[in-house]
C-alpha positions as a LaTeX table, in Angstrom:
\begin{tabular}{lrrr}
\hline
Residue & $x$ (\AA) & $y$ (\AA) & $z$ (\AA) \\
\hline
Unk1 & 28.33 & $-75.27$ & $-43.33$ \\
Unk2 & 24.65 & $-74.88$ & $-42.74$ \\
Unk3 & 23.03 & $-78.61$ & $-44.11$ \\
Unk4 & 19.03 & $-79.26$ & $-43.17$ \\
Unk5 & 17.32 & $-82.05$ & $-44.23$ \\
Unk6 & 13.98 & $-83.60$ & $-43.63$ \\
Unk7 & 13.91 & $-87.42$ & $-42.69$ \\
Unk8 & 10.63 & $-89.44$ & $-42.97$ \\
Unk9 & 10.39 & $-92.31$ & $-40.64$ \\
Unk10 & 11.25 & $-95.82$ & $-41.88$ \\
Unk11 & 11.19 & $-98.43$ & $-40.30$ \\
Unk12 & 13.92 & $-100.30$ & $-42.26$ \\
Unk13 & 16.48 & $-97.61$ & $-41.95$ \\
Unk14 & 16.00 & $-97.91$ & $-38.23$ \\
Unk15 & 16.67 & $-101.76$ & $-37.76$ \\
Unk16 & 19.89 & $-100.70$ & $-40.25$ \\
Unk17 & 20.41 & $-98.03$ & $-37.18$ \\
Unk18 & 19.77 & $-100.25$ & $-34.73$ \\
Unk19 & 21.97 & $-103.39$ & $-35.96$ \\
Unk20 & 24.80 & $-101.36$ & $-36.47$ \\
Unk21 & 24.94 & $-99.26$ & $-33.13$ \\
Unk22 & 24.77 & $-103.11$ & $-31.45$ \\
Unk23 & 27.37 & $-104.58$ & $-33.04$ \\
Unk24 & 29.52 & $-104.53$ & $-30.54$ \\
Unk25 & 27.24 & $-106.29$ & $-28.39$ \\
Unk26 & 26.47 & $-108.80$ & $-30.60$ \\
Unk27 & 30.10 & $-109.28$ & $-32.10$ \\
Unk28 & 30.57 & $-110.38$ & $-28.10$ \\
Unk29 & 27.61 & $-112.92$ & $-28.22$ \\
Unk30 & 28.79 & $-114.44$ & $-31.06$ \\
Unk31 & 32.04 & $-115.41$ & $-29.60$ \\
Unk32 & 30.73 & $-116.07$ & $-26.74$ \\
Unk33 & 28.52 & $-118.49$ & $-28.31$ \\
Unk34 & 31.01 & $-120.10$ & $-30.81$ \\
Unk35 & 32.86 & $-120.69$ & $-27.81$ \\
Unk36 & 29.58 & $-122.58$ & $-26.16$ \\
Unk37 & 28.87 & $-124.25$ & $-29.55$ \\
Unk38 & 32.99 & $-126.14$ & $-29.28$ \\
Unk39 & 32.52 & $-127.00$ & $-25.48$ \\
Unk40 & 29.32 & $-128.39$ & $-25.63$ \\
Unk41 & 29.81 & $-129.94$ & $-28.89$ \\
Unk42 & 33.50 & $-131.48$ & $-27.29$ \\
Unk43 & 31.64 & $-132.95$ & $-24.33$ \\
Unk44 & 28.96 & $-134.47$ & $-26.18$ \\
Unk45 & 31.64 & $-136.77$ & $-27.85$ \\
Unk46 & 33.35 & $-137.35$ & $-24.49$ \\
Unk47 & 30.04 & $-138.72$ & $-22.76$ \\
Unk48 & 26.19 & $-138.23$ & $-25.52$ \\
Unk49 & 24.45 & $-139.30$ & $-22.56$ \\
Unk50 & 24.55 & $-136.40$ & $-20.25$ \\
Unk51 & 21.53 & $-133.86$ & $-21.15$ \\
Unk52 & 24.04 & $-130.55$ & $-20.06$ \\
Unk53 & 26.24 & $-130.73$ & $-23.38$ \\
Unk54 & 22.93 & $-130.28$ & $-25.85$ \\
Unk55 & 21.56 & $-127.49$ & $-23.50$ \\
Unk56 & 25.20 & $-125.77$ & $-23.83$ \\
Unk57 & 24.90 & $-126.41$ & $-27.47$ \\
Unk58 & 21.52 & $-124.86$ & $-28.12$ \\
Unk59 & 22.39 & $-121.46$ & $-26.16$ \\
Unk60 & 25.43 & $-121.40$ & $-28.48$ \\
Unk61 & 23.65 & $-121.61$ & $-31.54$ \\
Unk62 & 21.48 & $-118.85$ & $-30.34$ \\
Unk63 & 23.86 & $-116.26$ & $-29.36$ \\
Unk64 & 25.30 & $-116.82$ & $-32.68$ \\
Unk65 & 22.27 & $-116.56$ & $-34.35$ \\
Unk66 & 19.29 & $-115.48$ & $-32.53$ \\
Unk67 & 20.99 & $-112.76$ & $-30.27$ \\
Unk68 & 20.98 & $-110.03$ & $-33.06$ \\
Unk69 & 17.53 & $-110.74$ & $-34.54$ \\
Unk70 & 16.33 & $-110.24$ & $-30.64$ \\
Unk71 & 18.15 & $-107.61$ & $-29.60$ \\
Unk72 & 16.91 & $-105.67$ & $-32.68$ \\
Unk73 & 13.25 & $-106.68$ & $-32.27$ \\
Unk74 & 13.31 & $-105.64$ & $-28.33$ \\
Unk75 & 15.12 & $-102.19$ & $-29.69$ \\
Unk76 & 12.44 & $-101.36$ & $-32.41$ \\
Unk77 & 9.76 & $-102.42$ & $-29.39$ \\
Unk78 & 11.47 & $-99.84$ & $-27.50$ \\
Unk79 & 11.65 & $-96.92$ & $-29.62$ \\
Unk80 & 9.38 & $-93.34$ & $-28.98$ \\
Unk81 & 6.57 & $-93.17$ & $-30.87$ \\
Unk82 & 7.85 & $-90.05$ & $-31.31$ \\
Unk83 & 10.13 & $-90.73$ & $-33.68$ \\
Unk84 & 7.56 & $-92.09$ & $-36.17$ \\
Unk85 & 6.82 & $-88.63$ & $-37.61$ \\
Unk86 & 10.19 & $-88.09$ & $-38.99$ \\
Unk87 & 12.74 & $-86.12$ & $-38.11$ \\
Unk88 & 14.94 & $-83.15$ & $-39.43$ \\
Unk89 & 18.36 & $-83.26$ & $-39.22$ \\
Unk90 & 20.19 & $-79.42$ & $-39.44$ \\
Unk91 & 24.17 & $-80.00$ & $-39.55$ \\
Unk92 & 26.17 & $-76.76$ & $-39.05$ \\
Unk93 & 29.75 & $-76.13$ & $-37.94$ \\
Unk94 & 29.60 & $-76.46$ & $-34.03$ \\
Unk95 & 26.31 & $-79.10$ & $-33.96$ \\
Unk96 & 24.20 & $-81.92$ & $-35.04$ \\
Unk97 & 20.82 & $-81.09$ & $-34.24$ \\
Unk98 & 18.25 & $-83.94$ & $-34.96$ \\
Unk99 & 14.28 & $-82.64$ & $-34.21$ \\
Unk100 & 11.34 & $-84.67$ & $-33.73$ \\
Unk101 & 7.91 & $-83.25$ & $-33.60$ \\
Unk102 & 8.19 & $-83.84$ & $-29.67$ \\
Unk103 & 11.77 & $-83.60$ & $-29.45$ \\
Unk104 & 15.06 & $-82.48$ & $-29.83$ \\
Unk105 & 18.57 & $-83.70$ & $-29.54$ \\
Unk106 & 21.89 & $-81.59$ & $-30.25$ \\
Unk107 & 25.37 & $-83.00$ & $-30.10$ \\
Unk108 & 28.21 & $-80.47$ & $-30.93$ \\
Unk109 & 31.24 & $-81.71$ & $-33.19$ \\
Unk110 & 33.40 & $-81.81$ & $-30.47$ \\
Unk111 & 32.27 & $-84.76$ & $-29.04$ \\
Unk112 & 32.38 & $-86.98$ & $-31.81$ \\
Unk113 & 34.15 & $-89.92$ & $-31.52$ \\
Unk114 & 34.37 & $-91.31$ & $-35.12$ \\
Unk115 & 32.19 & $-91.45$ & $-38.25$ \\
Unk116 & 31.17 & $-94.66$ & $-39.86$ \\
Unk117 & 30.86 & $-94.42$ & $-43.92$ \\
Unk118 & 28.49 & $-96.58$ & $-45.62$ \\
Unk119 & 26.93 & $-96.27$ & $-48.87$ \\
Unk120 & 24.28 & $-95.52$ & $-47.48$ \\
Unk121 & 24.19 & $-93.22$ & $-44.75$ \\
Unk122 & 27.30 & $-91.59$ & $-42.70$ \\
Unk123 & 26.99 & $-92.92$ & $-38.57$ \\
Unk124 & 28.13 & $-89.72$ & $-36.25$ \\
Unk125 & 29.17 & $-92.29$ & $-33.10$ \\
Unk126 & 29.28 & $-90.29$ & $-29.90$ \\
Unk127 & 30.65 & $-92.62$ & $-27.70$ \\
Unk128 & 30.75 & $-96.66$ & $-28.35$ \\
Unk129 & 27.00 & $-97.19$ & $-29.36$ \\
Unk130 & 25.48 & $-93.77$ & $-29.49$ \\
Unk131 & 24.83 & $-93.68$ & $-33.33$ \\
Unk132 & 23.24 & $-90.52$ & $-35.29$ \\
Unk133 & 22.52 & $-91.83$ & $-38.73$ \\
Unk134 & 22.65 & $-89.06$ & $-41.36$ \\
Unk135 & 21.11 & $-90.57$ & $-44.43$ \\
Unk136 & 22.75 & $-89.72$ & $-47.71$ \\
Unk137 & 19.56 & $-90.39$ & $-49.90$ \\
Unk138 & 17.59 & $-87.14$ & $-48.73$ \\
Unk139 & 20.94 & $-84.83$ & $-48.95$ \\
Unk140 & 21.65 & $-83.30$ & $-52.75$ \\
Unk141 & 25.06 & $-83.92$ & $-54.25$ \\
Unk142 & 26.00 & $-80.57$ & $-53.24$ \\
Unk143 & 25.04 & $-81.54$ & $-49.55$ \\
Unk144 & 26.67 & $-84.82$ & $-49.54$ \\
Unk145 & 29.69 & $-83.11$ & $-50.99$ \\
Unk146 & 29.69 & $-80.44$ & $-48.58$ \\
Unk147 & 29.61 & $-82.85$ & $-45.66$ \\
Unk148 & 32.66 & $-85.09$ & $-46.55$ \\
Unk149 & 34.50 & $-82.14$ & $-47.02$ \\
Unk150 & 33.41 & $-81.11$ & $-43.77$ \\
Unk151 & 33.69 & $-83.89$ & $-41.59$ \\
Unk152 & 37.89 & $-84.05$ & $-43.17$ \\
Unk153 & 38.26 & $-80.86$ & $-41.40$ \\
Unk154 & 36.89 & $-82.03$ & $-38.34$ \\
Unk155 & 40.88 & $-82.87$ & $-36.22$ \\
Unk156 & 39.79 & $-85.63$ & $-33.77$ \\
Unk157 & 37.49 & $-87.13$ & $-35.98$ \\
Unk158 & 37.78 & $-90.71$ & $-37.83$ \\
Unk159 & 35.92 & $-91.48$ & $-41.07$ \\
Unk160 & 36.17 & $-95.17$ & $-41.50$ \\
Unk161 & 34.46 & $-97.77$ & $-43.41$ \\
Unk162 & 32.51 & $-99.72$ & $-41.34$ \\
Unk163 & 33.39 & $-103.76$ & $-39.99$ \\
Unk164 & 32.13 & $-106.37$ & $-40.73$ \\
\hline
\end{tabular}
């Protein structure tokens, strides 16, 4: 398999990127915060006077909430500028090699954990939250077709769809 694609920057793709390599951060929150939300909530109806219960109330409705839209923000704050020209992606049979203009990452097969199917875009996760997004739009149906078959071959690897 030799697959090389170009990848203009955009910016939506990368919050997609970025909200689905934190999930698992922000799946915690959210339980954490539902949790919050039905103690403070419970101890406002034991005693409405006492200013702790609202406070407890508030922080749960943002890590339900607001922790996501944050986290995301802070990421995209975060990024290179690097990364802003684009990248190419070249897929072959022992690595994933993504280039920027100033850089270059490679990640050989054999490391992958599991790969994440969406319509959109296949996620090579090395590790928990180390996501390489491989966008299906700029691969041809030949590409795309090549991949899957590919990535079947592939023995430790997982294609799943992804969680909600």
């Amino acid at each position: 398999m030799q697959i090389s694609i170009a990848v203009p920057y955009d910016e939506r793709r990368l919050r997609q990127t970025l909200t689905f390599a934190l999930r698992p951060q922000v799946r915690a929150a959210r339980i954490g915060g539902l949790f919050a939300l039905v103690l403070g909530t419970l101890l406002i109806l034991l005693d409405p006077a006492l200013p702790l219960p609202y406070l407890t109330v508030i922080i749960g409705l943002f890590m339900i909430f607001g922790v996501e839209p944050f986290n995301v923000s802070r990421s995209m704050r975060m990024q290179a500028r690097a990364i802003r020209d684009g990248r190419h992606i070249t897929l072959d049979d022992e690595w994933l090699t993504v280039t920027y203009p100033l850089a270059e990452s490679r990640y050989r097969w054999a490391g992958l954990d599991t790969v994440i199917e969406t319509p959109e875009t296949w996620y090579a996760m090395f590790g928990r939250v180390q996501a390489i997004a491989i966008p299906k739009a700029e691969m041809t149906d030949a590409q795309r077709a090549e991949f899957a078959a590919f990535l079947t071959r592939l023995p430790a690897t997982r294609l799943t769809q992804p969680t909600a």
